[in-house]
KOLGU-4560 file (N, C-alpha, C; in nm, 3 decimals, padded with zeros to 5 digits):
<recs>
<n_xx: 00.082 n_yy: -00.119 n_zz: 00.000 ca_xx: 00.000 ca_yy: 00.000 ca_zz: 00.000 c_xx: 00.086 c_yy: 00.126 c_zz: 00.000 mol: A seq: 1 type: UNK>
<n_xx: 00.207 n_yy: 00.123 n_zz: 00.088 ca_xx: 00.291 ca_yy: 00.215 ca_zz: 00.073 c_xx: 00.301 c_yy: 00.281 c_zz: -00.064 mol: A seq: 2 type: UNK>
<n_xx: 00.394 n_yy: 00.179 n_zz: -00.133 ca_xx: 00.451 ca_yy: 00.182 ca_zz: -00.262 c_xx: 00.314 c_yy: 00.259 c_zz: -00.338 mol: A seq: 3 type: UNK>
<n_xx: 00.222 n_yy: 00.181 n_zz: -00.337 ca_xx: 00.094 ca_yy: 00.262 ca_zz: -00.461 c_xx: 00.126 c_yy: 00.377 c_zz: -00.434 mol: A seq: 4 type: UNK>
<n_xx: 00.076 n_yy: 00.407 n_zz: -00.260 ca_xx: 00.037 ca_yy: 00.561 ca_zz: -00.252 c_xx: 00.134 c_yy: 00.642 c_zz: -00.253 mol: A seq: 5 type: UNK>
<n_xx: 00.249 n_yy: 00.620 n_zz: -00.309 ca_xx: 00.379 ca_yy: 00.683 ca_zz: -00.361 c_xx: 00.394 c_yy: 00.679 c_zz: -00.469 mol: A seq: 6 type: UNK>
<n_xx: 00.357 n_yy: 00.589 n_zz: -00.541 ca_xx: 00.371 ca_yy: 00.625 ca_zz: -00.718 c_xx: 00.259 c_yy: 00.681 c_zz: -00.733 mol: A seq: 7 type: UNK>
<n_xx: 00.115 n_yy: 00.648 n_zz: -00.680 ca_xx: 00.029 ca_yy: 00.776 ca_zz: -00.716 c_xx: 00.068 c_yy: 00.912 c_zz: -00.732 mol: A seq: 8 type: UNK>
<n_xx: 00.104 n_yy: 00.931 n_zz: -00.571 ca_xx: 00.142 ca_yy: 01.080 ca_zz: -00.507 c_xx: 00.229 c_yy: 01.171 c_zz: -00.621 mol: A seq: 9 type: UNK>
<n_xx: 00.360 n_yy: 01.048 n_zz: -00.678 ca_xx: 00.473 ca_yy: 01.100 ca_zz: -00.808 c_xx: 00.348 c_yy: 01.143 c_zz: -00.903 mol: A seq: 10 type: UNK>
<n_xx: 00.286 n_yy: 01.047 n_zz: -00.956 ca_xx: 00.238 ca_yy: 01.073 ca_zz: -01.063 c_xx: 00.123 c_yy: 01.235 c_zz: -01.039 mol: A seq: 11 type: UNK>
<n_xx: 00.091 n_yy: 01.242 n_zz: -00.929 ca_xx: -00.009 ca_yy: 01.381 ca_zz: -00.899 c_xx: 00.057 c_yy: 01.501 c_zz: -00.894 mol: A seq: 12 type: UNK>
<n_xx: 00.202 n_yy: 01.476 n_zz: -00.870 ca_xx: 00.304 ca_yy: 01.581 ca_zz: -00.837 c_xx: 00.378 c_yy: 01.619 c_zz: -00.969 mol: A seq: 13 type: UNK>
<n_xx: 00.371 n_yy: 01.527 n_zz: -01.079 ca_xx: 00.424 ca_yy: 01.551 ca_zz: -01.196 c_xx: 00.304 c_yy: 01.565 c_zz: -01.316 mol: A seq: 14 type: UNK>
<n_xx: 00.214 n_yy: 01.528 n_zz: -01.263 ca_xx: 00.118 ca_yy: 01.635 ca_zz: -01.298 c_xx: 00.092 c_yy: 01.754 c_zz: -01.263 mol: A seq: 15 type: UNK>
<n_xx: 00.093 n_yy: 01.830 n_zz: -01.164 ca_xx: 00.121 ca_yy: 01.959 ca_zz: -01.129 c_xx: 00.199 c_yy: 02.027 c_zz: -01.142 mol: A seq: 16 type: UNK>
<n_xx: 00.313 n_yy: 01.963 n_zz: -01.169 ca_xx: 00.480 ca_yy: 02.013 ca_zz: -01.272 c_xx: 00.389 c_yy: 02.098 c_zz: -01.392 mol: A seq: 17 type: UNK>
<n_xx: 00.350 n_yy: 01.984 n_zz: -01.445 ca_xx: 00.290 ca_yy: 01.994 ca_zz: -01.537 c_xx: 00.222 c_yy: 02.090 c_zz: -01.623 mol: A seq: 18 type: UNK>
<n_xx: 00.088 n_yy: 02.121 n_zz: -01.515 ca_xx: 00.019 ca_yy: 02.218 ca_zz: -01.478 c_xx: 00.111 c_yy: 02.361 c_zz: -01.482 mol: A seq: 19 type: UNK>
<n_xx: 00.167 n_yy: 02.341 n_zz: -01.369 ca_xx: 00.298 ca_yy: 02.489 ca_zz: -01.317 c_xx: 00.349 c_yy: 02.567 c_zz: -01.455 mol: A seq: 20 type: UNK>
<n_xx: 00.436 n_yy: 02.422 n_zz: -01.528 ca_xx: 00.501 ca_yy: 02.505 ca_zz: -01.646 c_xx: 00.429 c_yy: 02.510 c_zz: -01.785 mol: A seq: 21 type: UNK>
<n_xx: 00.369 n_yy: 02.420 n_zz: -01.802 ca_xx: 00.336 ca_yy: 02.450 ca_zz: -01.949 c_xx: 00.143 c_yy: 02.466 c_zz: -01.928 mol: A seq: 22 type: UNK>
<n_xx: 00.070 n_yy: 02.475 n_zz: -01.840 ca_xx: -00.076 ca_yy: 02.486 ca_zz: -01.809 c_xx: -00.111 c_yy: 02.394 c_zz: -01.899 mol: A seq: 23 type: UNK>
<n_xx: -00.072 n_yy: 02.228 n_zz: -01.902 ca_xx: -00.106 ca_yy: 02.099 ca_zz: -01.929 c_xx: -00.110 c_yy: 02.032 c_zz: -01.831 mol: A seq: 24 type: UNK>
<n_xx: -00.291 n_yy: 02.033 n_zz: -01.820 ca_xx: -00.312 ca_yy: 01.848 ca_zz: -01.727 c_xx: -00.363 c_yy: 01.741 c_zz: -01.778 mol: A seq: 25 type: UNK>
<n_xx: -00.256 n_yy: 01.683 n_zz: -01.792 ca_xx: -00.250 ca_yy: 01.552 ca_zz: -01.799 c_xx: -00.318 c_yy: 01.459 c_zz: -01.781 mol: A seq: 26 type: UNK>
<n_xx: -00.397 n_yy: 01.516 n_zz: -01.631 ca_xx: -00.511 ca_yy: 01.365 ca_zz: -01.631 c_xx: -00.668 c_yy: 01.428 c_zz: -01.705 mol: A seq: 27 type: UNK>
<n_xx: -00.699 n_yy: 01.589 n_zz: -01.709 ca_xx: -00.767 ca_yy: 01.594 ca_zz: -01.768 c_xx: -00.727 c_yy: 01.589 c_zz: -01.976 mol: A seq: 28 type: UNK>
<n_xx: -00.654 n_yy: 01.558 n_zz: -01.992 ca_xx: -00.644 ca_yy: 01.574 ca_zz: -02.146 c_xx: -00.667 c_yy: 01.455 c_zz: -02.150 mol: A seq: 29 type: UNK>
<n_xx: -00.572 n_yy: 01.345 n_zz: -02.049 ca_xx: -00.656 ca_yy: 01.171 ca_zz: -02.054 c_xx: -00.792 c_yy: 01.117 c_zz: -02.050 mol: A seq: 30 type: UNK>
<n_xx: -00.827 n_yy: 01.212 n_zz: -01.968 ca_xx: -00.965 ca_yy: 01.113 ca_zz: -01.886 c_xx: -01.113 c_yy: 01.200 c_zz: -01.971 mol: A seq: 31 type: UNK>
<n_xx: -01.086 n_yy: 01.343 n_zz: -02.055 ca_xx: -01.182 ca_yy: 01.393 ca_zz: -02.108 c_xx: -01.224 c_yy: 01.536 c_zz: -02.035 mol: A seq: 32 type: UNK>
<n_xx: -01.137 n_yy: 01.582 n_zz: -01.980 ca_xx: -01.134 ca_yy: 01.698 ca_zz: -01.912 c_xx: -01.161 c_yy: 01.727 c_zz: -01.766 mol: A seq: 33 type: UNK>
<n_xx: -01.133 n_yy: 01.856 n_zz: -01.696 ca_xx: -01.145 ca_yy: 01.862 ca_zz: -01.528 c_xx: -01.250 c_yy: 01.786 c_zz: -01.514 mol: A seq: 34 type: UNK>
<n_xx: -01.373 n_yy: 01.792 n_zz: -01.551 ca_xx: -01.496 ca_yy: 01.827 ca_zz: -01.487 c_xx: -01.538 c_yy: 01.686 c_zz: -01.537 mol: A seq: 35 type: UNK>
<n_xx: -01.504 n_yy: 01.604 n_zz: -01.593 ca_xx: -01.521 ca_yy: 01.466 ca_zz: -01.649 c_xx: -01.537 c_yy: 01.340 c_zz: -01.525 mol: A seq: 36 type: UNK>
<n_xx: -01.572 n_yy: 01.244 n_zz: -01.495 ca_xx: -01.611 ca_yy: 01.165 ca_zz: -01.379 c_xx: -01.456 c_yy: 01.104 c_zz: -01.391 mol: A seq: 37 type: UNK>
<n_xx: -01.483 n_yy: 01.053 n_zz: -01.500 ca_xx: -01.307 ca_yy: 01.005 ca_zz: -01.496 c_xx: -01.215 c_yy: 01.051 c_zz: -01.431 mol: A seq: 38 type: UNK>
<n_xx: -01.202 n_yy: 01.178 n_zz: -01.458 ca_xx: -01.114 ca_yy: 01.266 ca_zz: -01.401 c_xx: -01.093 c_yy: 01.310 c_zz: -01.245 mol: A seq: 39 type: UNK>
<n_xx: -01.262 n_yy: 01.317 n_zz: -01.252 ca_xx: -01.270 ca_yy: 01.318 ca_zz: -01.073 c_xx: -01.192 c_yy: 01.226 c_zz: -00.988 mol: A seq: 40 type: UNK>
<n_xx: -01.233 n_yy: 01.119 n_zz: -01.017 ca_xx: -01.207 ca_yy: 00.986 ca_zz: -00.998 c_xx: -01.057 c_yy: 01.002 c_zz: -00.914 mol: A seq: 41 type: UNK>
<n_xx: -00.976 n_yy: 00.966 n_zz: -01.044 ca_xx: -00.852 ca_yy: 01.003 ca_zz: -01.036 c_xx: -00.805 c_yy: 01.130 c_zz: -00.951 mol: A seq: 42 type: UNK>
<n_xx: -00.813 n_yy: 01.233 n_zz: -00.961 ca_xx: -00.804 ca_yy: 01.345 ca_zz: -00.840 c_xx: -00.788 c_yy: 01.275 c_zz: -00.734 mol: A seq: 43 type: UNK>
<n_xx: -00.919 n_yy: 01.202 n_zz: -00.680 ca_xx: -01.003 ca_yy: 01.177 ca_zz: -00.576 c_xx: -00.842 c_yy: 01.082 c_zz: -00.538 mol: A seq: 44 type: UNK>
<n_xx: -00.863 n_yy: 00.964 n_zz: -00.624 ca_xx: -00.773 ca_yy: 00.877 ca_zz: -00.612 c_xx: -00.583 c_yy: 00.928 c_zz: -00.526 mol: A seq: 45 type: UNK>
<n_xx: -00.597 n_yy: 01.019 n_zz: -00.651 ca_xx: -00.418 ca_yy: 01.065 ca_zz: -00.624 c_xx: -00.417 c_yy: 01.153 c_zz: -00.433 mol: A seq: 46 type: UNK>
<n_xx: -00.571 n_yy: 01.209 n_zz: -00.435 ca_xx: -00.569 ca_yy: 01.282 ca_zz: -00.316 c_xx: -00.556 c_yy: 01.188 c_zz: -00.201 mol: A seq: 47 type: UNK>
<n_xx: -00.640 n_yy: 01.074 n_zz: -00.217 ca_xx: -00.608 ca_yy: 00.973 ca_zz: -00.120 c_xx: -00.469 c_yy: 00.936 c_zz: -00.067 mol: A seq: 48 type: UNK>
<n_xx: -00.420 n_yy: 00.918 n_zz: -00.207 ca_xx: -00.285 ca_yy: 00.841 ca_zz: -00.156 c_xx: -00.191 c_yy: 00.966 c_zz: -00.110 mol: A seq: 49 type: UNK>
<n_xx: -00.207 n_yy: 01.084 n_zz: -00.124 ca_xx: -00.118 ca_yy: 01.190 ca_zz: -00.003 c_xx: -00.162 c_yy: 01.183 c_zz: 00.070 mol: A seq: 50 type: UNK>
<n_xx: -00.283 n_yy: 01.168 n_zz: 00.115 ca_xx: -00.305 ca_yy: 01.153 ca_zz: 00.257 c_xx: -00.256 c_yy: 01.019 c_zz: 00.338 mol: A seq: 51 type: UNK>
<n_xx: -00.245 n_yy: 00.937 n_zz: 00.275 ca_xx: -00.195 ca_yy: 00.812 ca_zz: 00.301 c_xx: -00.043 c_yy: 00.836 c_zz: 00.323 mol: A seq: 52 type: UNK>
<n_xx: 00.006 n_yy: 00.893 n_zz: 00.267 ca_xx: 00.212 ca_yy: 00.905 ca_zz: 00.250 c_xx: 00.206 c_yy: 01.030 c_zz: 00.411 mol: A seq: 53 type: UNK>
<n_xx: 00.133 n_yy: 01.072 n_zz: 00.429 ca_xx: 00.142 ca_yy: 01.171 ca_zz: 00.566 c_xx: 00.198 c_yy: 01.004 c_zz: 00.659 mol: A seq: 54 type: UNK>
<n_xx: 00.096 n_yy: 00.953 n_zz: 00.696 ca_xx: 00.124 ca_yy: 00.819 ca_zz: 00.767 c_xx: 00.267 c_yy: 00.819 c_zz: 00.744 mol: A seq: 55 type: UNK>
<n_xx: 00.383 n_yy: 00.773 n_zz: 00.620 ca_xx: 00.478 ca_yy: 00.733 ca_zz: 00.616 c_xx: 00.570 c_yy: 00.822 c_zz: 00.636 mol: A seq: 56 type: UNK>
<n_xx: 00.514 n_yy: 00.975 n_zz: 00.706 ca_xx: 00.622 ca_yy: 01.034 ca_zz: 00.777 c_xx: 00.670 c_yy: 00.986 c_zz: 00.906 mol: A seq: 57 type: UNK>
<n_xx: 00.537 n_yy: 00.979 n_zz: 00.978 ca_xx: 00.527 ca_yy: 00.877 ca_zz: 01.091 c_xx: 00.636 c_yy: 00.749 c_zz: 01.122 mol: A seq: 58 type: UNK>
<n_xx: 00.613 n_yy: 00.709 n_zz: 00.991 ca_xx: 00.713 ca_yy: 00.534 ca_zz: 00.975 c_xx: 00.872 c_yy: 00.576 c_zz: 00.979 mol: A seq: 59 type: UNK>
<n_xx: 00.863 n_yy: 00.648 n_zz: 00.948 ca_xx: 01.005 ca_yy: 00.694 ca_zz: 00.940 c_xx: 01.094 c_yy: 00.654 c_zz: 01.009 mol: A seq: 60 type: UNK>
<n_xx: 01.226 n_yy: 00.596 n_zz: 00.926 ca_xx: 01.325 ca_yy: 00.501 ca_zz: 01.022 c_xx: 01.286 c_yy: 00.429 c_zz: 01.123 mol: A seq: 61 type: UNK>
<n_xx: 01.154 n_yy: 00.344 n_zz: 01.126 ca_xx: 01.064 ca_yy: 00.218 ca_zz: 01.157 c_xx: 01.144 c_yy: 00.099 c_zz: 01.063 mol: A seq: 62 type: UNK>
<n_xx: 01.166 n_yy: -00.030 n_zz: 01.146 ca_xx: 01.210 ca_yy: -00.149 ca_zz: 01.046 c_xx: 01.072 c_yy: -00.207 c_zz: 01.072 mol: A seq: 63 type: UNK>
<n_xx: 01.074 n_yy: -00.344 n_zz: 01.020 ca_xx: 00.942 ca_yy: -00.353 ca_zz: 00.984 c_xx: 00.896 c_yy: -00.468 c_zz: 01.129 mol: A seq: 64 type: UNK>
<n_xx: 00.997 n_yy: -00.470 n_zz: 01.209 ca_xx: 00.980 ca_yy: -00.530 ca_zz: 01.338 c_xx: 00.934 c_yy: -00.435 c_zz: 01.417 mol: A seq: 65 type: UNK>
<n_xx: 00.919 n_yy: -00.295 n_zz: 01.411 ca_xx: 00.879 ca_yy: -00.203 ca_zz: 01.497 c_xx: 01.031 c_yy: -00.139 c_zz: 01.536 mol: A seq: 66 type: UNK>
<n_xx: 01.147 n_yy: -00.158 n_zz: 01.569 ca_xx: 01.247 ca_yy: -00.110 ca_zz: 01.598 c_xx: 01.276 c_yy: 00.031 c_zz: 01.531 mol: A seq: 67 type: UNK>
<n_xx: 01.316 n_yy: 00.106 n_zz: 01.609 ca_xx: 01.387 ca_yy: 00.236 ca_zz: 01.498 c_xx: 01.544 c_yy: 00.173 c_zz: 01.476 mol: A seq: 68 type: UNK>
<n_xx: 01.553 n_yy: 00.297 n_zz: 01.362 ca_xx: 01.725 ca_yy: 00.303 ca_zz: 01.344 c_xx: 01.826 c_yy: 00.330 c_zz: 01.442 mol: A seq: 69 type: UNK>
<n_xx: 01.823 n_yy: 00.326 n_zz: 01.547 ca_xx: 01.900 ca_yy: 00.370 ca_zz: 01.668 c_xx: 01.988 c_yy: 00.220 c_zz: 01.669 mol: A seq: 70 type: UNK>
<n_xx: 02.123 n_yy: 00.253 n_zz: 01.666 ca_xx: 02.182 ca_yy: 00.169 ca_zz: 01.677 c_xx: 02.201 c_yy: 00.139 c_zz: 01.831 mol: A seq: 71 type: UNK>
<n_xx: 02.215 n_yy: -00.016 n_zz: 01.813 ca_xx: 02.203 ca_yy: -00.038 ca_zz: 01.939 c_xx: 02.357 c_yy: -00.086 c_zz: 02.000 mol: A seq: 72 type: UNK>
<n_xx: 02.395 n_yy: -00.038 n_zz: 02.134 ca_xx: 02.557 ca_yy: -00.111 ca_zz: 02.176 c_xx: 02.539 c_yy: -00.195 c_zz: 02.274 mol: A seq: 73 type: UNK>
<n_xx: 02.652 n_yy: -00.201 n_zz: 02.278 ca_xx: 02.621 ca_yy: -00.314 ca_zz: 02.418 c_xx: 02.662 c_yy: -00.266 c_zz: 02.523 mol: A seq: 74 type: UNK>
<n_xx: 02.608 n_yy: -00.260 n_zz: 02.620 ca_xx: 02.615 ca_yy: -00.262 ca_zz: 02.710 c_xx: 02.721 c_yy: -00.256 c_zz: 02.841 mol: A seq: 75 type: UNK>
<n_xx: 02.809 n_yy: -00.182 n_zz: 02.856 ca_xx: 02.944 ca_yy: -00.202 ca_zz: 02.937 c_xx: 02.954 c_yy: -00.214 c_zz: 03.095 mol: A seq: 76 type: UNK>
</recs>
């Protein structure tokens, strides 16, 4: 789930590149324009998965045992 809502997120963010420099969007020239269901859709979709990648600030330097990156020593 991670992974999707990170290549979504790329793909929403390079659409807004997009947008920024040349005032081409991408998902509306695909899907049949802003206001198109298709299109919604997708929005809807890409909006999800940023909200989802907030979570993986959270995770951050989390292994997947629960441990952080803190190295651990031993003990003297």
């Amino acid at each position: 789930m991670d992974t999707t809502a990170l290549v979504l997120t790329i793909i929403g963010a390079i659409n807004w590149g997009l947008v920024s420099v040349f005032q081409f969007d991408l998902v509306a020239w695909l899907c049949g324009g802003q206001t198109a269901w298709l299109s919604r859709v997708v929005y809807g979709i890409v909006a999800l998965a940023g909200l989802w990648c907030i979570s993986l600030l959270f995770k951050r330097g989390q292994h997947a045992d629960g441990d952080t990156d803190v190295q651990h020593r031993p003990a003297v």
